[in-house]
C-alpha positions in Angstrom: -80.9 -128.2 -38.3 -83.6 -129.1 -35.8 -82.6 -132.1 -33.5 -83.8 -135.2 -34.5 -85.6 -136.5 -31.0 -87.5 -132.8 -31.6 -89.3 -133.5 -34.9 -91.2 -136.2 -33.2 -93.4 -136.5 -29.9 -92.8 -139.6 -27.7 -95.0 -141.8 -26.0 -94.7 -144.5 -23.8 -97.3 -147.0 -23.6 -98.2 -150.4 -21.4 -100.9 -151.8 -22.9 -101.3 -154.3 -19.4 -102.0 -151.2 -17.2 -106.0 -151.6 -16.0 -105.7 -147.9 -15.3 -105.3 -147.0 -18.6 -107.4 -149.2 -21.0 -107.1 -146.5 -23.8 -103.3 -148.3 -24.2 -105.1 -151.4 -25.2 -107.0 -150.2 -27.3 -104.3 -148.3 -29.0 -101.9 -151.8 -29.0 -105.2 -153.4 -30.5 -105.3 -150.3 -33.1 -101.8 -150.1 -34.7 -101.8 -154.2 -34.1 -98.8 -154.5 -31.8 -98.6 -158.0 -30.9 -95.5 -158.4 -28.9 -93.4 -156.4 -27.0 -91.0 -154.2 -26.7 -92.3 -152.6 -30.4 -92.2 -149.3 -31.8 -95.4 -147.2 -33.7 -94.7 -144.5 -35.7 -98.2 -142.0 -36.6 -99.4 -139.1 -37.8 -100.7 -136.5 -35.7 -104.2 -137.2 -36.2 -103.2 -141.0 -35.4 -102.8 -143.1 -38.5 -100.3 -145.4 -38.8 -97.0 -145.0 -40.3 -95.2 -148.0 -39.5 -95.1 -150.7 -36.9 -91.4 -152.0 -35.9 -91.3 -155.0 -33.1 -88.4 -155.5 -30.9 -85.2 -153.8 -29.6 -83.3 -151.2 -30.9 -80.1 -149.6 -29.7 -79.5 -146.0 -29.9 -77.9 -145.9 -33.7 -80.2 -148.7 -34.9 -83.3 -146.5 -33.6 -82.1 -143.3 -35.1 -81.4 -144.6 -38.4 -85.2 -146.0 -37.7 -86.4 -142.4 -37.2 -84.5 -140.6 -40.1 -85.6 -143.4 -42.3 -89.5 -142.8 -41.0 -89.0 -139.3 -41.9 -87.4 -139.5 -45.3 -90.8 -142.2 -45.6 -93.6 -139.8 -44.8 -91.7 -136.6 -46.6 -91.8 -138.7 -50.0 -95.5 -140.0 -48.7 -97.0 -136.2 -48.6 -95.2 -135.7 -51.6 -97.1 -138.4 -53.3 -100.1 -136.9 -52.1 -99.7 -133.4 -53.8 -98.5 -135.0 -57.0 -101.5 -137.4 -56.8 -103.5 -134.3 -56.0 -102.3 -132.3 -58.5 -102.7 -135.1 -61.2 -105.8 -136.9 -60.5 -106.4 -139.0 -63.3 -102.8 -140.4 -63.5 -103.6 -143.9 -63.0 -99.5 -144.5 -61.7 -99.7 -142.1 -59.1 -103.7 -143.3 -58.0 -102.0 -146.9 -57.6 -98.7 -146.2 -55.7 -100.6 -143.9 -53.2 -103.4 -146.3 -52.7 -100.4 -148.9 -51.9 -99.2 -147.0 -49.3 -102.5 -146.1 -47.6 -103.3 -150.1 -47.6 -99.5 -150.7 -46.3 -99.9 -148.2 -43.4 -103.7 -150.1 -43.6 -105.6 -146.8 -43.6 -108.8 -148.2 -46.3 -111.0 -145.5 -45.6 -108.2 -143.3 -47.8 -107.5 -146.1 -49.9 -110.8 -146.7 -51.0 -111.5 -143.9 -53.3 -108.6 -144.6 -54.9 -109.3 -148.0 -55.5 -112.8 -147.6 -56.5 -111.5 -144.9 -59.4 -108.4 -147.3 -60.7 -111.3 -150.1 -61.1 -113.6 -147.8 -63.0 -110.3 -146.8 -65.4 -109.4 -150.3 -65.6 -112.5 -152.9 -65.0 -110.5 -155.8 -66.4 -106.9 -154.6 -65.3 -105.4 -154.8 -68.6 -102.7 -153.1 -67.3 -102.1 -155.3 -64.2 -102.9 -153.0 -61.4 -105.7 -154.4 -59.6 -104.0 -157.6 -59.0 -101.0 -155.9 -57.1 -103.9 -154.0 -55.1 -105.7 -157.1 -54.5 -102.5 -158.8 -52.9 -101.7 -156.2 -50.7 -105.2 -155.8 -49.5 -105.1 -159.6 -48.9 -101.9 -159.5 -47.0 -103.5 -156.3 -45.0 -106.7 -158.6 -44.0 -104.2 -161.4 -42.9 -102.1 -159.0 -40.5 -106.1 -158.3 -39.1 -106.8 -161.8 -38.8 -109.6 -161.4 -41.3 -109.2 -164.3 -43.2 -112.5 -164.6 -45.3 -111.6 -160.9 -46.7 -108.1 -162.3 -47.1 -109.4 -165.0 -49.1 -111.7 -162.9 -51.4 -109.0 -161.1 -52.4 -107.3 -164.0 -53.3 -110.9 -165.0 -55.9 -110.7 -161.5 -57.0 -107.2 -161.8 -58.4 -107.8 -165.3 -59.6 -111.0 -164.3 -61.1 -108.7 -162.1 -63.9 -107.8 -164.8 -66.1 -104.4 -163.1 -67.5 -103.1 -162.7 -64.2 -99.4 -164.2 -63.6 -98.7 -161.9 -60.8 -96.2 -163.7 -58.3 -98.8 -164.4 -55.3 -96.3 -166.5 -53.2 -96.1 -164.2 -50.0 -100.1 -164.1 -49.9 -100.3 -168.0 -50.7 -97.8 -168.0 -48.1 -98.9 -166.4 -45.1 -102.7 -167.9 -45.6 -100.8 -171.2 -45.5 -99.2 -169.8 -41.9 -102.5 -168.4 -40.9 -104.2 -171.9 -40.9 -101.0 -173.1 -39.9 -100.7 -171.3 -36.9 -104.9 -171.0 -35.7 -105.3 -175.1 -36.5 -104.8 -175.8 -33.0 -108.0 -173.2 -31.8 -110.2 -175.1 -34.3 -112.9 -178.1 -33.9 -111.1 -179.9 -36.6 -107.2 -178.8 -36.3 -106.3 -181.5 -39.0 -108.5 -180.1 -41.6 -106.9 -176.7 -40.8 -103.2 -178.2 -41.2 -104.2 -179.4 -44.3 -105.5 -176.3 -45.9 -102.3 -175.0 -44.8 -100.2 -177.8 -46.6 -102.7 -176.9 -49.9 -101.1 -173.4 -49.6 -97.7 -173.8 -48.8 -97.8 -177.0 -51.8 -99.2 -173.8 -54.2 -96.1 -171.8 -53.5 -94.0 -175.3 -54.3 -95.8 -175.6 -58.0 -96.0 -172.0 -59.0 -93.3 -169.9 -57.6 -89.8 -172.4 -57.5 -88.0 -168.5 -57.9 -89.7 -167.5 -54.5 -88.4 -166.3 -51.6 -90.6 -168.1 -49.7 -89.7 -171.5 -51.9 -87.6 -173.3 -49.5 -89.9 -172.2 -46.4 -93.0 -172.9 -47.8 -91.5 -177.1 -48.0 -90.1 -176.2 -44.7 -93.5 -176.1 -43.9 -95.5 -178.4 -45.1 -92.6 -181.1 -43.4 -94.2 -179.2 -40.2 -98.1 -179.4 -41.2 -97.9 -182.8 -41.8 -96.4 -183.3 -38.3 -98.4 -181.5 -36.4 -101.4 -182.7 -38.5 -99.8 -186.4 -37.5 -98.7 -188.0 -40.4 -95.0 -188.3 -39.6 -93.9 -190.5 -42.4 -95.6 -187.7 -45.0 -93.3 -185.0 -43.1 -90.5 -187.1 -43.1 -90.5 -187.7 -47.2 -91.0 -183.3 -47.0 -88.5 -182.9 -44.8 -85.9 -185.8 -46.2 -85.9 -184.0 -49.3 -85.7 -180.3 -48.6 -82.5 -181.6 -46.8 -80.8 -182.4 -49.9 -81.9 -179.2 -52.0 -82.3 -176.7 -49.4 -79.7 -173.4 -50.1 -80.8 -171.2 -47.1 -78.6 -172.5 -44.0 -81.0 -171.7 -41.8 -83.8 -173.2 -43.9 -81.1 -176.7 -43.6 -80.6 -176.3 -40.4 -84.6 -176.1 -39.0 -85.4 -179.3 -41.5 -82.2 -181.2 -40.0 -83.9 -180.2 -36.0 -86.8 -181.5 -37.2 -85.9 -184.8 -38.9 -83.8 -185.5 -35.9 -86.5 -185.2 -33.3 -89.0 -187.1 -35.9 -86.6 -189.8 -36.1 -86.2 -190.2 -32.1 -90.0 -190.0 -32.0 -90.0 -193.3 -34.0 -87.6 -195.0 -32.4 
């Protein structure tokens, strides 16, 4: 059985060392945004999977059996899909996991065919490829495509797709950029317009609870305390997450010695 450390090759990069600008550009590639993180690619350099933070030694080689067992079943998919062209099942899961390891130049093709089997997605398929491609553009910072994906699905008028986690993270994206923006208080509010579709639509989301969580938040830092107050007074008294409790108690508390 070959050792496990021998089936890959191991690099070490740091991205803040002027001698080496190639490491930037290669931090800017697989979209590394803090550190320490861990990038696992193909030979000729796409991405398999990005993994922030610290590992110890069993956590980190479960990590690498697990990336192994990934991309073993992922060129599998590729000779099935190969093999079986027009099988519109096998076109979709691959073109998935080409968006997920956000490789579109291979995803594209793929795409482009399921839409041409499928121009009004009868069977559901584009709207599940639309998502992902909208929660790709998000993790790019490329909100406008984010949001075009987002018309595209809505644009298929049978759709009832759960879209909470792309609702979702544009709500954090405005969320999180306001402050960077002319008008940060318009940008807080497209945020609470997000987070307030998750709220109405999805009550069996993950994201639920968080998405109140919030909008408390928004409205704070958008300044209209009393607003995030009323959020924040009643996610206390439904909220089943602990930790989702616990951050809208912090934040009620420090709202309430604010107005004192």
């Amino acid at each position: 059985m070959i050792k496990l450390s021998k089936q890959f090759i191991n690099l070490k990069l740091n991205p803040e060392d002027e001698k080496e600008p190639k490491n930037r550009q290669l931090q800017q590639k697989y979209k590394v945004s803090g550190f320490p993180a861990v990038v696992f690619a193909t030979p000729d350099g796409n991405m398999i999977s990005n993994n922030p933070g610290y590992r110890p030694p069993v956590p980190f080689a479960e990590l690498m059996k697990r990336t192994l067992e990934q991309q073993a079943n992922f060129k599998k998919l590729v000779v099935m899909q190969r093999n079986d062209p027009k099988n519109l099942n096998l076109m979709v899961d691959l073109a998935l996991l080409y968006i997920e390891r956000e490789n579109l130049g291979e995803a594209q093709p793929l795409i482009d065919q399921i839409t041409q089997n499928d121009t009004k997605d009868q069977v559901g398929h584009l709207v599940i490829i639309y998502q992902a491609l909208g929660l790709m553009y998000l993790s790019q910072g490329k909100i406008d495509s984010a949001e075009s994906q987002l018309e595209e699905i809505l644009s298929i008028e049978h759709s009832d797709t759960d879209l909470s986690s792309l609702y979702f993270q544009l709500g954090l994206y405005y969320g999180q950029n306001a402050s960077n923006q002319p008008q940060p208080s318009e940008e807080y509010q497209k945020a609470i317009v997000f987070f307030e579709t998750v709220v109405k639509k999805y009550p069996k989301s993950q994201v639920f609870e968080e998405a109140q969580l919030y909008i408390g938040i928004s409205y704070e830092l958008k300044g209209d305390r009393n607003q995030a107050k009323k959020v924040l007074g009643k996610l206390r008294n439904t909220a089943k997450n602990s930790e989702i409790l616990n951050r809208a108690n912090s934040f009620l508390d420090r709202l309430n010695k604010l107005s004192q």
